[in-house]
N, C-alpha and C positions, 0 to 999 in steps of 0.2 A: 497761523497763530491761534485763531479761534478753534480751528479743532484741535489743537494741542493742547487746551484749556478745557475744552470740553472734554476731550478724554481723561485729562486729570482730575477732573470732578468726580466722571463716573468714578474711576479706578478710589478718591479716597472715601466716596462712600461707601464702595464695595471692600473694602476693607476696615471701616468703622473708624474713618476719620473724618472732619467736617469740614466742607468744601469753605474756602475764604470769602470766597463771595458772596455765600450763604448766610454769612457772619455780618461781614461788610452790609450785604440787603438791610438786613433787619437793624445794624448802627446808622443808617441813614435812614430808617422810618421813625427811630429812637430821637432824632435829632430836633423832629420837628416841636414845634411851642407846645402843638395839641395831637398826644396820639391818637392815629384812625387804626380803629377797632375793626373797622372791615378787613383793610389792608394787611394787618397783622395775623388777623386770624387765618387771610388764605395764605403768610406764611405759614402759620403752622399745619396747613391744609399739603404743603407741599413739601418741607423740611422738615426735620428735627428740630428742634429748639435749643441752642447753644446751651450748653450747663451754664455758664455766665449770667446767662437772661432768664432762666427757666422760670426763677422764682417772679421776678416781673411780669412777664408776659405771660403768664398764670392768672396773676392777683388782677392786673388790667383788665383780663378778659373777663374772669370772672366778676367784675363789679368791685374791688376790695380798693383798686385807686381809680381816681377821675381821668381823664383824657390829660387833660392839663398838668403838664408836668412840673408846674411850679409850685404845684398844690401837693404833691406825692408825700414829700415831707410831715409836710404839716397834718395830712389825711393818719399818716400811720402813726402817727403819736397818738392822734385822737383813737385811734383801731386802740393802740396800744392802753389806752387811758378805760376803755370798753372793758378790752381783754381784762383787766387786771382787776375790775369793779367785780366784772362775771367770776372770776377765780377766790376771789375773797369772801363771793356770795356765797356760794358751794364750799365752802372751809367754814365758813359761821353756822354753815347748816347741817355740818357734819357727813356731808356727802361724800365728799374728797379728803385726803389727807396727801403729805408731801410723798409718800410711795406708790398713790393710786396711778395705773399708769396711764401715760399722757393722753393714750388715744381716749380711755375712759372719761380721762376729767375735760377733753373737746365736744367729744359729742356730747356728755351732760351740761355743759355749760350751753350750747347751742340747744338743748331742749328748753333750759329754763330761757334763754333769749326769748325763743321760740310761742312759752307759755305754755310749755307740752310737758316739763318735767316732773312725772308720778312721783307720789308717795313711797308707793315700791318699786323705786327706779330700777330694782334686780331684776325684776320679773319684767318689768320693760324694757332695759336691753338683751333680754333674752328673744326678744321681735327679731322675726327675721333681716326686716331692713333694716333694725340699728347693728344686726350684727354683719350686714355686708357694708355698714357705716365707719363701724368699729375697722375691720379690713380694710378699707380705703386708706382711714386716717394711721395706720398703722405703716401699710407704705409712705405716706407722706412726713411720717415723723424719720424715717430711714433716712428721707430723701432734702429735708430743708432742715437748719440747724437755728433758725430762729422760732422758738416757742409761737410769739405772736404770727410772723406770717403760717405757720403751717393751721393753727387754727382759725386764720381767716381764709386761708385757701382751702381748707375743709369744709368748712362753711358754705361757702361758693358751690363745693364739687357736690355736695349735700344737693343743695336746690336745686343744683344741674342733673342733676341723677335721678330725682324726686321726676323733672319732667319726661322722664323716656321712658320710665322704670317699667309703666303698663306695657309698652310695645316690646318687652323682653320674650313671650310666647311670639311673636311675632318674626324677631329677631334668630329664635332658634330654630324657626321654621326654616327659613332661610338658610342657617349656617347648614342643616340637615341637607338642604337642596343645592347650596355648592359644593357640601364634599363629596353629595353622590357623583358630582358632574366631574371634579377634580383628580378621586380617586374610587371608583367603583367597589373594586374588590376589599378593601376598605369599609366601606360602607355596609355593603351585605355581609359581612363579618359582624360586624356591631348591632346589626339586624337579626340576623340569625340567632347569636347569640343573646337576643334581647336586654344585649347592653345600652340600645341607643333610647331606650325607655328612662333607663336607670343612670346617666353620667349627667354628672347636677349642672347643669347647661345654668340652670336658673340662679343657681350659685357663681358660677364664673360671671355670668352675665350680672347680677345684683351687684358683684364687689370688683366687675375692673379686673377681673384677673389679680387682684388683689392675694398675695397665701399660695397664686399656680404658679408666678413666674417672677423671677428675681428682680429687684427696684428700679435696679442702675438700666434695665432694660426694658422694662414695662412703662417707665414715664414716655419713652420714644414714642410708643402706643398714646400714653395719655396724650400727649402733644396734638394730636391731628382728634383724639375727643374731643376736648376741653377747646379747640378750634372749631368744634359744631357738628365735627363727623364722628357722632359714637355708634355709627356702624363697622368702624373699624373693627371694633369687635368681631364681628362675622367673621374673618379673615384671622384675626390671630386666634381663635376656637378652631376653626378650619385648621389651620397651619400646625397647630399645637399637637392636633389627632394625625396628621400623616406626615409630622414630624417623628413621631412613634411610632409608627405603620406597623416595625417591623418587631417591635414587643406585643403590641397590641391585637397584632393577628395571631400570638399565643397565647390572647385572653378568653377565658371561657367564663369566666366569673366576674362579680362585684368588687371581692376582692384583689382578683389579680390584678384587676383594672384600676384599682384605686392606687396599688403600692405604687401599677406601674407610672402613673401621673403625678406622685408626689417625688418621684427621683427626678423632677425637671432642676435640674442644676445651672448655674449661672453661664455657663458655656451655651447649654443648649437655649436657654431662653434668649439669648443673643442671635441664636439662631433663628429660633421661631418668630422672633420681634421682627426679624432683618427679611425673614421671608414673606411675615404677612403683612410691612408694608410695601414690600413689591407686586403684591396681589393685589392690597389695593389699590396699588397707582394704576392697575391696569382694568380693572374692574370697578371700584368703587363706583364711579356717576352711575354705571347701570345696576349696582342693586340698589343706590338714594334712589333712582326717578323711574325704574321698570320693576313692574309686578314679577312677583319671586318668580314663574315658569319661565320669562324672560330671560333666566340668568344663560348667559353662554361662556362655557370655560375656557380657556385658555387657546391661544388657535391650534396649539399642535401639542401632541400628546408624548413630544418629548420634553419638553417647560418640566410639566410635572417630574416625571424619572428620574432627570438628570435635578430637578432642584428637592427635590423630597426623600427616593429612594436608600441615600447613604444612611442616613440618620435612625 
């Protein structure tokens, strides 16, 4: 019986359905008076995060509710009592109006919270990080349908972003050094061609993948960041590039390479989401806790072929 259950887990993940007990784990850690923020997070270290739950077990992690779940209520009135001071502020001062769009009027509300909001707020979200801020919150208004939670969960993902954000040349070092291990030919391609100078690493990485891969697919990714591992990263960058192998080694140029990155369509991003958290379920601990020459790819060099090649 248990291996009939365990192959039934694999099989509906492997086809993009979400295991019941997966479901069930995470309503019995929901259950308790006070939630454990540890506990939760290495689910989202190990799963997906139910659509059901996503928007909670977001807001929890990120600081937006308390442990205490008889306070959740009462907490998001109060959010919401915030929220609505901040939006009113920015309408009396003529910043915003009712068509500005929604990702604009979070992040500038969350500058003036902040104490940060210019004069010439134009020319300040014209900053690179507020516009990989703008991109964040621009998936997250796709993705939750309540005004108030998505710019508190914004909010959250901001200051979570703000502390990694320096190790992003560090990060791309990395992704550089597993796809040379992953796919060689590949790599010296993008080398050659001194494309791997020029593909805005620092942009995917600033905004989450945010604008590269489709919403309903990319939260799967957010799920195991906003759980503590935003090395995740590494892996769906990795994934993304020899998910395309097979345009991308008919690229000779900036251009060809850009159109060909922007045809990621909802299918394939399904794709690339699904294959680079397989990557990392099997990689991950050794790029968190071993210096990048450390990285060791996969055991056998049909992994790659058979999971990369068709695409």
């Amino acid at each position: 019986m248990s291996d009939e259950r365990n192959f039934r887990s694999f099989y509906y993940e492997r086809v993009g359905c979400r295991s019941v007990e997966e479901k069930k784990s995470l309503e019995i850690l929901f259950r308790d008076k006070a939630w454990d923020k540890i506990k939760i997070k290495q689910f989202c270290s190990r799963f997906s995060v139910p659509l059901v739950y996503r928007c909670s077990v977001w807001k929890f992690i990120l600081g937006v509710i308390p442990s205490q779940k008889k306070c959740h209520e009462f907490i998001m009135e109060e959010r919401k009592s915030q929220y609505l001071d901040l939006l009113e502020c920015l309408k009396a001062m003529k910043y915003v109006t009712h068509d500005s769009p929604k990702e604009q009027k979070f992040l500038e509300m969350w500058l003036l919270e902040k104490y940060n909001l210019a004069f010439d707020r134009n020319e300040q979200l014209k900053l690179e990080f507020h516009q990989n801020l703008l991109a964040i919150t621009r998936t997250l208004v796709g993705t939750f349908e309540d005004d108030v939670d998505v710019y508190w969960i914004a909010k959250g993902l901001f200051e979570y972003v703000k502390t990694w954000c320096s190790s992003i040349p560090q990060l791309i070092e990395t992704t550089k050094t597993v796809l040379k291990k992953e796919d060689s030919l590949l790599y010296n391609h993008l080398e050659e061609c001194k494309l791997m100078n020029v593909i805005p690493f620092s942009t995917w990485f600033g905004r989450c993948f945010s604008g590269v891969l489709h919403d309903a697919a990319l939260v799967k990714v957010w799920d195991k960041m906003i759980g503590g591992s935003y090395r995740v990263l590494i892996f769906t960058c990795t994934v993304l590039l020899i998910t395309m192998r097979r345009v991308l080694l008919k690229c000779v140029n900036f251009t060809q390479f850009i159109t060909c990155v922007q045809s990621v369509n909802n299918e394939t991003s399904e794709v690339i989401v699904s294959k680079s958290l397989e990557l990392w379920s099997i990689h991950g601990r050794s790029v968190m806790s071993s210096p990048i020459k450390e990285y060791k790819p996969a055991p056998t060099t049909n992994y790659r072929r058979k999971s990369f090649s068709r695409h």
